[in-house]
N, C-alpha and C positions, 0 to 999 in steps of 0.2 A: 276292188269294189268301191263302190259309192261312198257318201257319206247316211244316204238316209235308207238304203234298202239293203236288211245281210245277205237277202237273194232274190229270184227272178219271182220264187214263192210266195214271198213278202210281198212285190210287188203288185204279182195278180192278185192277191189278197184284198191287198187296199184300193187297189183299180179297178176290180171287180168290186167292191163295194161300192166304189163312187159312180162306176158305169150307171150299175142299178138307181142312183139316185137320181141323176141329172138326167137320164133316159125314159124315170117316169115322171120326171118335175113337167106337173101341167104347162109352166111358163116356158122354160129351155124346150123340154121335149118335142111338142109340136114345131117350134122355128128351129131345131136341129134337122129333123127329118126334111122339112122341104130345102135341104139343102141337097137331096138326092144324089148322094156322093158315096162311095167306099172310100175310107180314111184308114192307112196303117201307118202304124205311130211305132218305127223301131226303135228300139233302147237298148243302151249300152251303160255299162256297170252299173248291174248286172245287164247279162243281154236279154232280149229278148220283145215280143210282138205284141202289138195289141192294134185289132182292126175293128173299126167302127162301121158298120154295114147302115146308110141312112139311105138305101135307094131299095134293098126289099122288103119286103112287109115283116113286120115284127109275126117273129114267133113266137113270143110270151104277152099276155093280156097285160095291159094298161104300158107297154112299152110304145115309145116312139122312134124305137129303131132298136138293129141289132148289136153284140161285142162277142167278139171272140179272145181269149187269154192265149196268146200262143198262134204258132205258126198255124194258119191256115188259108181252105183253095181261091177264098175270092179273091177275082184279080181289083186291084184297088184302082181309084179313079185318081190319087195323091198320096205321097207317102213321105212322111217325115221322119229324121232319123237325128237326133241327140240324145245326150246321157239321160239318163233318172233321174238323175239330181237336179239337171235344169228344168224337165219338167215336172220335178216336184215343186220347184221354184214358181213357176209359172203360175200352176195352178192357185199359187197362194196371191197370183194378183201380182209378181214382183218382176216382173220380165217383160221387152219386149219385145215379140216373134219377130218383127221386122227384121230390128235392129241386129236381132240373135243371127238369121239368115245373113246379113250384110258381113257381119262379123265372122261367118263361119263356123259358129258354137252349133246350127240347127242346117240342115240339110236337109232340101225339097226336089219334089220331082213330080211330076204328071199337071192338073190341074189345080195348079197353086191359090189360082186367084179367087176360085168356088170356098175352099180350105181359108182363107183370107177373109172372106164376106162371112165366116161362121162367130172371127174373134168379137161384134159384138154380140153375139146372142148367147155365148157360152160365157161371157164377161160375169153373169150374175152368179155363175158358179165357183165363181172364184171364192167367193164368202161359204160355199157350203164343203170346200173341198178342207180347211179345218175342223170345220165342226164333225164331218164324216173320220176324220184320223183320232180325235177325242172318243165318238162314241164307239169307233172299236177298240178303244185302250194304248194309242198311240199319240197324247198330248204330248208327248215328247220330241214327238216328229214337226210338231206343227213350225210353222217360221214365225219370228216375231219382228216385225217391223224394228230397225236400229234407233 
């Protein structure tokens, strides 16, 4: 197991909260969706899936796309696969995708380059993916700059 997640539970827990956030943020939301992509983002220790669906229509109001916690049927347009822990890293702003893919740490397939043109627009959530681990009682996960 990782260092920041006891399980795959945890995981959806907190990516599911953060899904919800940055998916209804007026500013990310809208330039997420015109990226009209499915995103699956595998993970490993703990394992497990999380797909971004930005090409069908939101089925929840004031969403600007869909997520799923866990395996499921949509076929994805790109799919990345590294640990938890890097992309808990990520999120906190501390990574980057490039360099991770050169290096081998981040593994890609399908429509890379769609998935590439999303890193700035989801940039701005890097600052809310702490504040979202705080307000569910998880200050302790947060990274803190060396």
């Amino acid at each position: 197991m990782g260092e920041y997640y006891r399980d795959i539970d945890q995981l959806y827990e907190i990516y599911g909260y953060f899904m919800d956030k940055i998916l209804t943020d007026p500013k990310i939301g809208p330039k997420m969706s015109k990226a009209g992509i499915i995103i699956k983002f595998i993970y490993t220790d703990p394992d497990g899936e999380i797909t971004i669906d930005l090409k069908n229509p939101p089925t929840k109001p004031g969403y600007f796309g869909n997520y799923y916690l866990g395996p499921c049927d949509l076929q994805e347009d790109v799919w990345s696969k590294q640990a938890a822990d890097f992309s808990h890293s990520f999120w906190h702003g501390h990574e980057n995708p490039i360099a991770a893919v050169t290096k081998g740490k981040v593994k890609q397939g399908g429509k890379v380059t769609a998935m590439m043109r999303l890193l700035p627009v989801v940039r701005p959530a890097f600052s809310s993916f702490p504040v979202a681990l705080e307000e569910m009682g998880y200050g302790d996960k947060v990274i803190h700059k060396q």
